[in-house]
PyMOL Python script that loads the backbone (N, CA, C, O; Angstrom):
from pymol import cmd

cmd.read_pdbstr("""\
ATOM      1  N   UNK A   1     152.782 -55.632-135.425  1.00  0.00           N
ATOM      2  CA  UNK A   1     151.584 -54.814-135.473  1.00  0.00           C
ATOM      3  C   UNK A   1     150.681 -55.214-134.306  1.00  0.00           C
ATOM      4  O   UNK A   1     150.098 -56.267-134.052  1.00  0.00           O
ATOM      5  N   UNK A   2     150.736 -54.275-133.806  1.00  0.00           N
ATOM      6  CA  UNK A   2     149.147 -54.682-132.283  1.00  0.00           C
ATOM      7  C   UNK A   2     147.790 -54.711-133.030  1.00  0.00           C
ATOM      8  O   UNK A   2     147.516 -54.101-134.063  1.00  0.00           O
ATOM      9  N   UNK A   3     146.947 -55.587-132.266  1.00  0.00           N
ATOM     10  CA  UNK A   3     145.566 -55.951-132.529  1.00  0.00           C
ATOM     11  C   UNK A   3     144.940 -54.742-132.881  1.00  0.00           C
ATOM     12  O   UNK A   3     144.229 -54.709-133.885  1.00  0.00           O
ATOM     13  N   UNK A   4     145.182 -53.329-131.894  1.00  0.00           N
ATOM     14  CA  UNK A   4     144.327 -52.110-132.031  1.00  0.00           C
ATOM     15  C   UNK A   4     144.455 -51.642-133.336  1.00  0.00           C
ATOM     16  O   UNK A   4     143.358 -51.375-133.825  1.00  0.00           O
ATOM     17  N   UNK A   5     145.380 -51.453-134.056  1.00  0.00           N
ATOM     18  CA  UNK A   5     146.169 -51.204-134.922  1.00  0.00           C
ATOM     19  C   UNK A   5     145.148 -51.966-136.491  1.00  0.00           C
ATOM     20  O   UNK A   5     144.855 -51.389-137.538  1.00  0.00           O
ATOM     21  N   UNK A   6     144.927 -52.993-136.186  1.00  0.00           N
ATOM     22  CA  UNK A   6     144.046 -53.579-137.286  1.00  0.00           C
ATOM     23  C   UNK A   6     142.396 -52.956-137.539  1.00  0.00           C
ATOM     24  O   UNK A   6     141.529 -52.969-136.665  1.00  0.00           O
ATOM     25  N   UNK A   7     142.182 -52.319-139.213  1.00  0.00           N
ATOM     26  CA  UNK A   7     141.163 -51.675-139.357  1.00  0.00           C
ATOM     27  C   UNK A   7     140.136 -52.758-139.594  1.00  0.00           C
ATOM     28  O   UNK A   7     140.242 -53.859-140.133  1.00  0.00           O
ATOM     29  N   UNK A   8     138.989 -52.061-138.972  1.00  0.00           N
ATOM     30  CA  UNK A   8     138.208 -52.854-139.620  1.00  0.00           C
ATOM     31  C   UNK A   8     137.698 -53.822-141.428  1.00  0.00           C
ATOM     32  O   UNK A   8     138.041 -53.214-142.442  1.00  0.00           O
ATOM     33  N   UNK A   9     137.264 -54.617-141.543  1.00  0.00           N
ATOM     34  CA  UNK A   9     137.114 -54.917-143.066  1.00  0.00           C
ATOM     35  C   UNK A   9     135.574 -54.499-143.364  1.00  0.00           C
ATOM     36  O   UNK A   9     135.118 -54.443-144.506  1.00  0.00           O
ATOM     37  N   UNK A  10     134.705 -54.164-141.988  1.00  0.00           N
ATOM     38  CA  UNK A  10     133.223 -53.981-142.341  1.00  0.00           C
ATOM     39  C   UNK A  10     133.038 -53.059-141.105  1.00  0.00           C
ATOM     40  O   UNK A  10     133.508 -53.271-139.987  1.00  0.00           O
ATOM     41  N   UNK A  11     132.347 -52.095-141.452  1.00  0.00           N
ATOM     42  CA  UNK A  11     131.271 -51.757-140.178  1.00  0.00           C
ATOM     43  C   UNK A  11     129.782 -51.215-140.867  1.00  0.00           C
ATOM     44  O   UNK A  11     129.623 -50.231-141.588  1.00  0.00           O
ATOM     45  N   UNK A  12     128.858 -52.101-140.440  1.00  0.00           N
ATOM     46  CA  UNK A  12     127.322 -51.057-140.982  1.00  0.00           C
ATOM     47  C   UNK A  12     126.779 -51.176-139.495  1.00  0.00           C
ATOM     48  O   UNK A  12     127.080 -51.657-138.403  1.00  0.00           O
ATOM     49  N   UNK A  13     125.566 -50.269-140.277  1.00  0.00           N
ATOM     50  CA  UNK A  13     124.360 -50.319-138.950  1.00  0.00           C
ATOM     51  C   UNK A  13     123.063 -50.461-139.446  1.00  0.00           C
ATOM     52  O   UNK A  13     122.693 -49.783-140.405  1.00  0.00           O
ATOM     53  N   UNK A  14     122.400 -51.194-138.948  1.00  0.00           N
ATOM     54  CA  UNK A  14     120.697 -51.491-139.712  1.00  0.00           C
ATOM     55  C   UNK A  14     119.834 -51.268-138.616  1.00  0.00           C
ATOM     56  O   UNK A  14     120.289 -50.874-137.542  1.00  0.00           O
ATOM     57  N   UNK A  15     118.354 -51.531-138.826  1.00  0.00           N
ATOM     58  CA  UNK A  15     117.353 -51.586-137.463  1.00  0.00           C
ATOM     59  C   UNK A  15     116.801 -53.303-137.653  1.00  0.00           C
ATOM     60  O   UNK A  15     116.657 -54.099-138.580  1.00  0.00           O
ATOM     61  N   UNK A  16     116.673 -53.286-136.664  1.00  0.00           N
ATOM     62  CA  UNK A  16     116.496 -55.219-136.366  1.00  0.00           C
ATOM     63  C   UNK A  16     115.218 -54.230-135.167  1.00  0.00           C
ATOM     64  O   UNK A  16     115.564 -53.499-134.238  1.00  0.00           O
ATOM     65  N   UNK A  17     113.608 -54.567-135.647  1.00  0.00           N
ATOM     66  CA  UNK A  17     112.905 -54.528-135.152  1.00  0.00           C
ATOM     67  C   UNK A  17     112.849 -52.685-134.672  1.00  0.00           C
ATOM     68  O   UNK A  17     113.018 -51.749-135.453  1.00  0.00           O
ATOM     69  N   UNK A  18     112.548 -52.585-133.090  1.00  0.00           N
ATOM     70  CA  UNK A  18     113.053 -51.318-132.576  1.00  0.00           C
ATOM     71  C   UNK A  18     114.179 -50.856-132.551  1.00  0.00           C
ATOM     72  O   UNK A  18     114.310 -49.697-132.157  1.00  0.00           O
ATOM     73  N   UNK A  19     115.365 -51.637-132.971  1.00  0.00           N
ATOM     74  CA  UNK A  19     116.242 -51.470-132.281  1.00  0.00           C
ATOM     75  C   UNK A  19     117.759 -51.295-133.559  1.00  0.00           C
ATOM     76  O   UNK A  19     117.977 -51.994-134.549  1.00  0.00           O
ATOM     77  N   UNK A  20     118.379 -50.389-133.149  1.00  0.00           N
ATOM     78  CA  UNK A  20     119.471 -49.907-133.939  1.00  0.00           C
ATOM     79  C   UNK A  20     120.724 -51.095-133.349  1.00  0.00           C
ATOM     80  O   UNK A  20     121.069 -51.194-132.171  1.00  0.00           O
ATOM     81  N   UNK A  21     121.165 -51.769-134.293  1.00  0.00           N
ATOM     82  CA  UNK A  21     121.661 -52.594-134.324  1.00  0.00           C
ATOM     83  C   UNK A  21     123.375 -52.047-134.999  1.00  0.00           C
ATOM     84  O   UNK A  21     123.443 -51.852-136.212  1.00  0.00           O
ATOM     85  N   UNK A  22     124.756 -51.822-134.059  1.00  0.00           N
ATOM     86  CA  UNK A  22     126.080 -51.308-134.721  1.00  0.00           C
ATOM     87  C   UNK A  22     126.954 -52.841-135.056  1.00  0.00           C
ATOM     88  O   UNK A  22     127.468 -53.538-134.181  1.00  0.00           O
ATOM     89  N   UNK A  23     126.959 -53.043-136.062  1.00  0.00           N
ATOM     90  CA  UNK A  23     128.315 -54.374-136.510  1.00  0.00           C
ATOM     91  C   UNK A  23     129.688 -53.762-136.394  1.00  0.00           C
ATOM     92  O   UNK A  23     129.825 -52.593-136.757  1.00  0.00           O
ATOM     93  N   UNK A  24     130.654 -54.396-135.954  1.00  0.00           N
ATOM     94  CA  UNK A  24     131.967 -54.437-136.658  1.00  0.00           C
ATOM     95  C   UNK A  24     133.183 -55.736-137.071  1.00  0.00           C
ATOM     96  O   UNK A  24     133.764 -56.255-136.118  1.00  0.00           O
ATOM     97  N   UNK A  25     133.442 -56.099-138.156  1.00  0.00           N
ATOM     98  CA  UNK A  25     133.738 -57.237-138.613  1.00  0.00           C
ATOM     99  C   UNK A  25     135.185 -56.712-138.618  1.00  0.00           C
ATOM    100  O   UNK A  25     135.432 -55.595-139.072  1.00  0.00           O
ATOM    101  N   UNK A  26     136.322 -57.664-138.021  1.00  0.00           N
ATOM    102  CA  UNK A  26     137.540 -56.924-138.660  1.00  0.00           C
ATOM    103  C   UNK A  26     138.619 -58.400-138.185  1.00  0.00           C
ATOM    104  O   UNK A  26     138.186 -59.422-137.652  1.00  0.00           O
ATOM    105  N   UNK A  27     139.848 -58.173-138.501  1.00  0.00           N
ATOM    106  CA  UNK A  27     140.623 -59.359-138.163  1.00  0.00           C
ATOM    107  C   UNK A  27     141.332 -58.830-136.965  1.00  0.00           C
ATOM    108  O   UNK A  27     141.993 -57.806-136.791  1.00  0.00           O
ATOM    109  N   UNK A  28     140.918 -60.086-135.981  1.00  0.00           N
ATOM    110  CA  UNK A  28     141.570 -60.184-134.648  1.00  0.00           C
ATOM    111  C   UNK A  28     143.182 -60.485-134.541  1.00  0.00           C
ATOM    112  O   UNK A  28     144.138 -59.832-134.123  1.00  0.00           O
ATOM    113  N   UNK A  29     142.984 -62.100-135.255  1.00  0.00           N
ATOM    114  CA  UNK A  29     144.801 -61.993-134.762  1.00  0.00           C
ATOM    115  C   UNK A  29     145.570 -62.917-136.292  1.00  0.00           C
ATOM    116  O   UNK A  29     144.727 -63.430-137.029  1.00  0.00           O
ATOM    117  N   UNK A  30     146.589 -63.040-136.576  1.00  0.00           N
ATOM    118  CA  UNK A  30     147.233 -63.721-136.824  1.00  0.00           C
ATOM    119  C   UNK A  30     147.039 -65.406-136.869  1.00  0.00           C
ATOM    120  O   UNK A  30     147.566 -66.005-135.931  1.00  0.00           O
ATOM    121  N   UNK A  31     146.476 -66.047-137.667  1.00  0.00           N
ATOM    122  CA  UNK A  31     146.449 -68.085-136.677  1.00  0.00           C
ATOM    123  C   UNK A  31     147.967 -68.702-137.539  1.00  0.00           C
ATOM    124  O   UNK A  31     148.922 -68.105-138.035  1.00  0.00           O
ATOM    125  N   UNK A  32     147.703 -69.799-137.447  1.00  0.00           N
ATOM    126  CA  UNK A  32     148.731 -70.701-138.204  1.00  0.00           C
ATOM    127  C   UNK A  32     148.305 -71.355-139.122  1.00  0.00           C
ATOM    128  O   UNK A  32     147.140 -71.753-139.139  1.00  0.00           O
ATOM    129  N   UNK A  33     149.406 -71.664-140.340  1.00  0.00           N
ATOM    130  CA  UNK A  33     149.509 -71.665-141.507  1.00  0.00           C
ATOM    131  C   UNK A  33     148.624 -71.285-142.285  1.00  0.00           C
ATOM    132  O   UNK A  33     149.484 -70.859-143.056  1.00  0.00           O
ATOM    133  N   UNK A  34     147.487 -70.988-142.917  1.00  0.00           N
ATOM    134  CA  UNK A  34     146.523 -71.028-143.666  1.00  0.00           C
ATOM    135  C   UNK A  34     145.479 -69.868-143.105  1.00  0.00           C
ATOM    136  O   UNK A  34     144.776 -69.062-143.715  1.00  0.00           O
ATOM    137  N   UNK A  35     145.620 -70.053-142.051  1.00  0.00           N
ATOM    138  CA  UNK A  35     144.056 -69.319-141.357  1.00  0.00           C
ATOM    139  C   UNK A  35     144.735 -68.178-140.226  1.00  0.00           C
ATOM    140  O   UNK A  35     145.873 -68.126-139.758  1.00  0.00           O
ATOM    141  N   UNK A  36     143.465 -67.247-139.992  1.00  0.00           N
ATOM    142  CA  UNK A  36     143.433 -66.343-139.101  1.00  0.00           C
ATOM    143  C   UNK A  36     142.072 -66.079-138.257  1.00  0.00           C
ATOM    144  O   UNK A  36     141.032 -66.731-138.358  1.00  0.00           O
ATOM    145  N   UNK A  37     142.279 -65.144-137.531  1.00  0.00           N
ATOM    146  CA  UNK A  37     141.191 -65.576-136.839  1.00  0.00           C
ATOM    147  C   UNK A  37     140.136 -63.983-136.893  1.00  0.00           C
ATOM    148  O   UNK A  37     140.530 -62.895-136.473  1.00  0.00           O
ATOM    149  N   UNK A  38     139.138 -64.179-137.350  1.00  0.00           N
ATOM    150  CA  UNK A  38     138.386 -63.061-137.534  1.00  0.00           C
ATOM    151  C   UNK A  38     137.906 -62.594-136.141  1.00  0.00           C
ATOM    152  O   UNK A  38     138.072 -63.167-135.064  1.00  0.00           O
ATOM    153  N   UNK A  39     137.067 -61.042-136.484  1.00  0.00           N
ATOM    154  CA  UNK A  39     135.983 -60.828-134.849  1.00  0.00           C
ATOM    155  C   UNK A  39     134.877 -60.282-135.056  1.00  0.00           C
ATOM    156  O   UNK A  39     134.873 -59.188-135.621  1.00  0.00           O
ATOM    157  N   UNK A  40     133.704 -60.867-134.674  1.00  0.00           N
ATOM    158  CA  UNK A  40     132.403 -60.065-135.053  1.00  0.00           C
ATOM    159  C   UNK A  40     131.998 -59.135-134.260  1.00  0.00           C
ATOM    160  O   UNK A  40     132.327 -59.636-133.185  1.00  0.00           O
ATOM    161  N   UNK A  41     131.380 -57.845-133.927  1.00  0.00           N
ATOM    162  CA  UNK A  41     131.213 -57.171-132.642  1.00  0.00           C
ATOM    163  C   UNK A  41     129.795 -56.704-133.276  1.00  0.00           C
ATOM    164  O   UNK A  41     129.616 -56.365-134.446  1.00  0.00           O
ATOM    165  N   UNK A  42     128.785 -56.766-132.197  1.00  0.00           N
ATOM    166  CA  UNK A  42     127.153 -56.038-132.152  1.00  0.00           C
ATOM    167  C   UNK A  42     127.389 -55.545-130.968  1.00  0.00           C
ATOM    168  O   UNK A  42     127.935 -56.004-129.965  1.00  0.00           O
ATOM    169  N   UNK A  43     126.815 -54.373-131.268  1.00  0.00           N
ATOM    170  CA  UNK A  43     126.431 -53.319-130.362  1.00  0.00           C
ATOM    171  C   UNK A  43     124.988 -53.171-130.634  1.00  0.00           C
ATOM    172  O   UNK A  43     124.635 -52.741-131.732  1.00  0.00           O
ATOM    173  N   UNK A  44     123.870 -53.581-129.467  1.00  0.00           N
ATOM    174  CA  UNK A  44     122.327 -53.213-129.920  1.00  0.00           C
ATOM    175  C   UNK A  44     122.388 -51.653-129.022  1.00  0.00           C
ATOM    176  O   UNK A  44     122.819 -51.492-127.880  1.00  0.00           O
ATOM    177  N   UNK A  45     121.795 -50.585-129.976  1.00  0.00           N
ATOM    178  CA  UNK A  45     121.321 -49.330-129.314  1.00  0.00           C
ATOM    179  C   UNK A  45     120.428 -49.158-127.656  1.00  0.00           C
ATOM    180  O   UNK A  45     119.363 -49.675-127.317  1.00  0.00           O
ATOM    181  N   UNK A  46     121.351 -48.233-126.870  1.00  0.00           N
ATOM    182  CA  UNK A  46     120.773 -48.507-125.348  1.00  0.00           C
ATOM    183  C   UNK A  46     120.733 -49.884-124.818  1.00  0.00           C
ATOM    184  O   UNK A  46     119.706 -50.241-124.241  1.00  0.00           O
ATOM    185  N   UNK A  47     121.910 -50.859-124.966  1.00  0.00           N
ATOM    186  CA  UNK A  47     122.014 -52.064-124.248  1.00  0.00           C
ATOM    187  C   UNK A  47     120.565 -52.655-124.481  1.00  0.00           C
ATOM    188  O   UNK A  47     120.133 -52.815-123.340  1.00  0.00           O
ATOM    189  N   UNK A  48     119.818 -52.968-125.174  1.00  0.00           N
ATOM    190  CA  UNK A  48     118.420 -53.635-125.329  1.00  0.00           C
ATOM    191  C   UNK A  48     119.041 -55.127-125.306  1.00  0.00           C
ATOM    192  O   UNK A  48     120.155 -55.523-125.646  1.00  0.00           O
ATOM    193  N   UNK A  49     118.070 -55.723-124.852  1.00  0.00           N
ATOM    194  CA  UNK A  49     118.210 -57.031-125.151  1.00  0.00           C
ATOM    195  C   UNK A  49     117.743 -57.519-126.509  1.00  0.00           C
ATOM    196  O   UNK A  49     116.850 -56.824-126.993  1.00  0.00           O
ATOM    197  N   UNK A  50     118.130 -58.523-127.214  1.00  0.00           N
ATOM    198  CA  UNK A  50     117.894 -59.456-128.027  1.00  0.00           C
ATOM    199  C   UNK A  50     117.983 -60.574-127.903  1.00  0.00           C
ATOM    200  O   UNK A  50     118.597 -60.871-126.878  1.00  0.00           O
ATOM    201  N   UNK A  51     117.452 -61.888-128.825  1.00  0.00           N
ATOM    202  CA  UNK A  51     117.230 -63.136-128.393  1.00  0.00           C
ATOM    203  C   UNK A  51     119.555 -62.845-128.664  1.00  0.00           C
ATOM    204  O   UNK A  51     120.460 -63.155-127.890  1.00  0.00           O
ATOM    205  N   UNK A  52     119.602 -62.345-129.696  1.00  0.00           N
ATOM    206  CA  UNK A  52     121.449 -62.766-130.052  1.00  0.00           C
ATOM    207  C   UNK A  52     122.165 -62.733-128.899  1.00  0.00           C
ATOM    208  O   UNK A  52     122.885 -63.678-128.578  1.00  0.00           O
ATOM    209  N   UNK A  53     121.993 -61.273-127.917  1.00  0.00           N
ATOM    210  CA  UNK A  53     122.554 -61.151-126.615  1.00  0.00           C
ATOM    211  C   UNK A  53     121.781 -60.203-124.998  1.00  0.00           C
ATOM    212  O   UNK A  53     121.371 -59.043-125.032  1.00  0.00           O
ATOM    213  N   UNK A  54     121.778 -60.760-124.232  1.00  0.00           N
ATOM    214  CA  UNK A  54     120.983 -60.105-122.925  1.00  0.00           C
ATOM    215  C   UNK A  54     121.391 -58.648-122.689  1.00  0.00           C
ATOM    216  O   UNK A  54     120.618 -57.779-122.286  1.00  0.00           O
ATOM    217  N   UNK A  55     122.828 -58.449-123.012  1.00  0.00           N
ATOM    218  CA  UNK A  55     123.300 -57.100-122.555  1.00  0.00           C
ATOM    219  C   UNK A  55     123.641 -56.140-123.540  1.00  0.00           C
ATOM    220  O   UNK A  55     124.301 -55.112-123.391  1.00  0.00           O
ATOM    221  N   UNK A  56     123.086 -56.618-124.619  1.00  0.00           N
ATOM    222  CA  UNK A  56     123.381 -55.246-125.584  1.00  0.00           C
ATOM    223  C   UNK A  56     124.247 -55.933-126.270  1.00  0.00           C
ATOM    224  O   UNK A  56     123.781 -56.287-127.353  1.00  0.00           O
ATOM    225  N   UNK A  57     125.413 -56.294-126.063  1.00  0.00           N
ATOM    226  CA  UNK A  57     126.536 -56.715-126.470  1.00  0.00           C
ATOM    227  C   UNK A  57     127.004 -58.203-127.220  1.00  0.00           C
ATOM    228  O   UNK A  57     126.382 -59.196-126.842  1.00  0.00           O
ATOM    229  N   UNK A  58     127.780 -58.341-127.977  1.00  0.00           N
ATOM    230  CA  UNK A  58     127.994 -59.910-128.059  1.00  0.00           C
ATOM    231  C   UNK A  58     129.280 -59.371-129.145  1.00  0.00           C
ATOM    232  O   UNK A  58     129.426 -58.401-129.889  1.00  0.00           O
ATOM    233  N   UNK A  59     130.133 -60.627-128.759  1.00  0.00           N
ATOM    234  CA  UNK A  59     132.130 -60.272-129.530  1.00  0.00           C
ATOM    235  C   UNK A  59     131.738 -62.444-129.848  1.00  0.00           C
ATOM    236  O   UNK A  59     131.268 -63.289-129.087  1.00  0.00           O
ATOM    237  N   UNK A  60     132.169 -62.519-131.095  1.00  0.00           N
ATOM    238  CA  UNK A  60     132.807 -63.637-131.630  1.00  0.00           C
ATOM    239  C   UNK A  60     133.739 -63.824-132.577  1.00  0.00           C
ATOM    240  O   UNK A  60     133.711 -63.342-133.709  1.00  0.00           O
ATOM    241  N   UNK A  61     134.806 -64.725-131.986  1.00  0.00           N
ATOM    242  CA  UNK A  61     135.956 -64.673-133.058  1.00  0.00           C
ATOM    243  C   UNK A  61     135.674 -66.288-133.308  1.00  0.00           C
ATOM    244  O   UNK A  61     135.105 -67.266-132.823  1.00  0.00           O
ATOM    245  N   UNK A  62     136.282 -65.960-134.136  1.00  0.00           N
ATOM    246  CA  UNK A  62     136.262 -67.703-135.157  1.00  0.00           C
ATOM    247  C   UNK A  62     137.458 -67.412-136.090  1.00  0.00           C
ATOM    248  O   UNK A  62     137.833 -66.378-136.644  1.00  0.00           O
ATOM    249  N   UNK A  63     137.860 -68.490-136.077  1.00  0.00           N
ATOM    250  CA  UNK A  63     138.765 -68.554-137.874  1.00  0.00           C
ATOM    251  C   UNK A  63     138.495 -68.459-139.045  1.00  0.00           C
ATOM    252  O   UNK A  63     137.351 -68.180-139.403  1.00  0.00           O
ATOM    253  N   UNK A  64     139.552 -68.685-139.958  1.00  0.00           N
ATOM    254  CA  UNK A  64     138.896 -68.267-141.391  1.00  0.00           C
ATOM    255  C   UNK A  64     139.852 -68.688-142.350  1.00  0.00           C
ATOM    256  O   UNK A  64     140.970 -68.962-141.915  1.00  0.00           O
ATOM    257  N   UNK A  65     139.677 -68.777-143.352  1.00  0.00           N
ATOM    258  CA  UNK A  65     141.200 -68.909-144.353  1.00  0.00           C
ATOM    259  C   UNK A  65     141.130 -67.549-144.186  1.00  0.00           C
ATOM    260  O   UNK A  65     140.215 -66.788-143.873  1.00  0.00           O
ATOM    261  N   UNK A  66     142.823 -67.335-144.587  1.00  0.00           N
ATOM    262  CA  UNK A  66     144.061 -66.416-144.818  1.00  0.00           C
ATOM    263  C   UNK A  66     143.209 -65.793-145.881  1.00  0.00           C
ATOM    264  O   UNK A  66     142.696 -66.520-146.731  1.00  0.00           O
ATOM    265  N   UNK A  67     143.044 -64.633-145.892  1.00  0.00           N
ATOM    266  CA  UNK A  67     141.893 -64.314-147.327  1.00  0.00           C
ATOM    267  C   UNK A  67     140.814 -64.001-147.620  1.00  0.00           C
ATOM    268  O   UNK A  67     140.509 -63.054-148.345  1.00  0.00           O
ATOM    269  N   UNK A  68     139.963 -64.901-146.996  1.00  0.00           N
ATOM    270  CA  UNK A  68     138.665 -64.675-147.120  1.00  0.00           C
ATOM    271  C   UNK A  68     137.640 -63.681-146.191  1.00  0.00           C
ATOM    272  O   UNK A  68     137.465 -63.689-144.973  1.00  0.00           O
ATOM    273  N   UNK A  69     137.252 -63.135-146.861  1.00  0.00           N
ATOM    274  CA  UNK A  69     136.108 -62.037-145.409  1.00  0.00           C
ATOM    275  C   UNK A  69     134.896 -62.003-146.263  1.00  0.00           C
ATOM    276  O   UNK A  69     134.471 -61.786-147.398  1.00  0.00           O
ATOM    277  N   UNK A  70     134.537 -62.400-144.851  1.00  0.00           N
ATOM    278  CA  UNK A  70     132.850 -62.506-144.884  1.00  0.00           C
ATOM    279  C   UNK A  70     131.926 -60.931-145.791  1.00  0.00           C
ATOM    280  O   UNK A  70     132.387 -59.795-145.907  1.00  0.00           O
ATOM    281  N   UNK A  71     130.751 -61.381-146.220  1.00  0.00           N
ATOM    282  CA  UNK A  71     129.970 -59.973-146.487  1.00  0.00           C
ATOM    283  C   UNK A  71     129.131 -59.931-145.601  1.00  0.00           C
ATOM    284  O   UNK A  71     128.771 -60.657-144.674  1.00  0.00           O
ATOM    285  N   UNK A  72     128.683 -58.305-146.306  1.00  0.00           N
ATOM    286  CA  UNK A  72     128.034 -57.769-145.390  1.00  0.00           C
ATOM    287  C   UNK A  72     126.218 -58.647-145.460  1.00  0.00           C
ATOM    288  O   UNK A  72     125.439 -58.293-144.575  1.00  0.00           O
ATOM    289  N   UNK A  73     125.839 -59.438-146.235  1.00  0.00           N
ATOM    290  CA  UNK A  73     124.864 -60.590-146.246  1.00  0.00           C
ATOM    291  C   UNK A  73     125.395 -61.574-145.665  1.00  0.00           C
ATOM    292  O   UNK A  73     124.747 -62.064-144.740  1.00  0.00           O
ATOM    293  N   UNK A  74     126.515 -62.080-145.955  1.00  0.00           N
ATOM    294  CA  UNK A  74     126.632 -63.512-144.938  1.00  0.00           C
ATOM    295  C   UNK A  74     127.184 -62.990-143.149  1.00  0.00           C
ATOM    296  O   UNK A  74     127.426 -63.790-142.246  1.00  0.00           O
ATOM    297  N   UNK A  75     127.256 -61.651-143.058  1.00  0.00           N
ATOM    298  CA  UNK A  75     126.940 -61.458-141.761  1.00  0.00           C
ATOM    299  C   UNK A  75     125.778 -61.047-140.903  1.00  0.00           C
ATOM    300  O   UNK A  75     125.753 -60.897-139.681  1.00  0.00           O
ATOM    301  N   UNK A  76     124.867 -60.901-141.748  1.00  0.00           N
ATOM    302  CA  UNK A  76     123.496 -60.714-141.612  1.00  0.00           C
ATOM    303  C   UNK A  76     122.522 -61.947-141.818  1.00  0.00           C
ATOM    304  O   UNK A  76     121.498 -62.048-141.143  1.00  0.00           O
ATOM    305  N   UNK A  77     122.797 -62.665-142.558  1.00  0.00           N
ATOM    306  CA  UNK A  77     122.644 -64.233-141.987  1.00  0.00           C
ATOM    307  C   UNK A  77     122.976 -64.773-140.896  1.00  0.00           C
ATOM    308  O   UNK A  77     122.174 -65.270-140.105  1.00  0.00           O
ATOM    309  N   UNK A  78     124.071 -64.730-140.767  1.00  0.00           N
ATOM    310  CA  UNK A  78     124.493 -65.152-139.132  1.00  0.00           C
ATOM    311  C   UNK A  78     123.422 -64.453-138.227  1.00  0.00           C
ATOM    312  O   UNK A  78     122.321 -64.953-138.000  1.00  0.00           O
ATOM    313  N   UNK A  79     123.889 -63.130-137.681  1.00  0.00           N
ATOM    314  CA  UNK A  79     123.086 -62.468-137.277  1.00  0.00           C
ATOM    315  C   UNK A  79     121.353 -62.826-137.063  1.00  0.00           C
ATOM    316  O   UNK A  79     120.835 -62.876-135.947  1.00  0.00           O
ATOM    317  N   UNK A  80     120.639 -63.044-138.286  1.00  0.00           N
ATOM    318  CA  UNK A  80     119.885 -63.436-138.248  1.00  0.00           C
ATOM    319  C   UNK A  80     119.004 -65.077-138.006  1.00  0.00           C
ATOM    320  O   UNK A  80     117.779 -65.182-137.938  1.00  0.00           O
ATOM    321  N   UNK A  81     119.810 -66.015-137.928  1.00  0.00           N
ATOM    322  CA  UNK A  81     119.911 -66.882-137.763  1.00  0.00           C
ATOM    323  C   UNK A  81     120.218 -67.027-135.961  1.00  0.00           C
ATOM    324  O   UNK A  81     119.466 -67.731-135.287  1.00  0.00           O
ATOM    325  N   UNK A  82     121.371 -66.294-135.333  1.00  0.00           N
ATOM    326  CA  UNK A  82     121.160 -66.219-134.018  1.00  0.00           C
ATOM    327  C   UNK A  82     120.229 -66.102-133.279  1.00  0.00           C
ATOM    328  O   UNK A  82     120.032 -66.502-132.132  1.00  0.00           O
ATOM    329  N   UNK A  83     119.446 -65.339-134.208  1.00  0.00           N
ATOM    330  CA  UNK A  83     118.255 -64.292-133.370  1.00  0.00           C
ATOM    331  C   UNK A  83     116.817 -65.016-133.549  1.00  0.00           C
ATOM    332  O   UNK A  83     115.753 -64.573-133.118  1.00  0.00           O
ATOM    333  N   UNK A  84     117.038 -66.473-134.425  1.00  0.00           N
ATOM    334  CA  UNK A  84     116.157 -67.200-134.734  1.00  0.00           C
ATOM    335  C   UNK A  84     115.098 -67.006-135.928  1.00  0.00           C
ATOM    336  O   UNK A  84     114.044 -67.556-136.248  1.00  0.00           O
ATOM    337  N   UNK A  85     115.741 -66.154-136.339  1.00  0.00           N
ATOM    338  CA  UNK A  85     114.858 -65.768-137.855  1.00  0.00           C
ATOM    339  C   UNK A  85     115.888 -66.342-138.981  1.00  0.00           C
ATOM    340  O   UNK A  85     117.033 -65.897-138.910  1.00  0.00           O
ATOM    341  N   UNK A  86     115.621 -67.222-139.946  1.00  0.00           N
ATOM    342  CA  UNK A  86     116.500 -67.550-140.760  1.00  0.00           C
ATOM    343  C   UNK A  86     116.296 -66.792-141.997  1.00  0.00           C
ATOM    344  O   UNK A  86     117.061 -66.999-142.940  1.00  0.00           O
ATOM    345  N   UNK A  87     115.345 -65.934-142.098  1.00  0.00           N
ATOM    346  CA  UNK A  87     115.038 -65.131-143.056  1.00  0.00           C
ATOM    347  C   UNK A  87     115.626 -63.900-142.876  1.00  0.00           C
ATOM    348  O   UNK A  87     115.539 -63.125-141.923  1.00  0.00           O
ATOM    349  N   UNK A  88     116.485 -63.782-144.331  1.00  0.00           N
ATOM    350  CA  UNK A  88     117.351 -62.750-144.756  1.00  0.00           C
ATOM    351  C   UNK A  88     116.603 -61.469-144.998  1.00  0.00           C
ATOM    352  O   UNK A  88     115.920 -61.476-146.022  1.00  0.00           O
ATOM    353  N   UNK A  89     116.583 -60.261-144.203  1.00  0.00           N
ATOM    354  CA  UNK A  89     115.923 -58.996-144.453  1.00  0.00           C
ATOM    355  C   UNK A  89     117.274 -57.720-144.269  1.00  0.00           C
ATOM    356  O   UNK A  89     118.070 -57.506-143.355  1.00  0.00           O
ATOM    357  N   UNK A  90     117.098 -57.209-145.309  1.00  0.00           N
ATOM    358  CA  UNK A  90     118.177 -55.924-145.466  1.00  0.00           C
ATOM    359  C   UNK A  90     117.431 -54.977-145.757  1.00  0.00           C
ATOM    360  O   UNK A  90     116.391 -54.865-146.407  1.00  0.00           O
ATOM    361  N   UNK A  91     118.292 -54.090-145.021  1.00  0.00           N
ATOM    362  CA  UNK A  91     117.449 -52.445-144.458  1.00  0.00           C
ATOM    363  C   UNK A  91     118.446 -51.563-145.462  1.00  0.00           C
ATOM    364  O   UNK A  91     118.341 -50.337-145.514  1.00  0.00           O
TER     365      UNK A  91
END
""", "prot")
cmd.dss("prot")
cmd.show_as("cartoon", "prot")
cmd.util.cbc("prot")
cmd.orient("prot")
């Protein structure tokens, strides 16, 4: 199975301040024994900057157990926590 080929497990969209904020959470690749490796993707509306990224943009993969996927709150924690607000606000 190719990477493209893998659906997402999340996509929302919220407003973070002015700004329309697109997520997509989905599994990147395959890891070894136990784990795989997830991918986070933000898209901020019209390339705006944020403290999270300068160009609009920001991609992070990390691992994970075999299994587990994040929610749509503990990715908005992250999120929010990047951006230096540790306070959880859902739109």
């Amino acid at each position: 199975m190719t990477l493209s080929r893998y659906l997402p497990f999340l996509e929302f969209s919220f407003q973070f301040g002015i700004n329309r904020i697109d997520i997509s959470y989905k599994l990147f690749s395959q890891g070894f024994d136990n784990t795989e490796m997830h991918h986070i993707e933000v898209n901020v509306e019209n390339d705006r900057a944020i403290p999270l990224t300068e160009t609009g943009y920001r991609s992070e993969i990390f691992p994970m157990q075999k299994g587990k996927i994040l929610t749509k709150e503990e990715i908005l924690d992250w999120f929010y926590e990047k951006n230096g607000n540790k306070q959880l606000t859902l739109f």
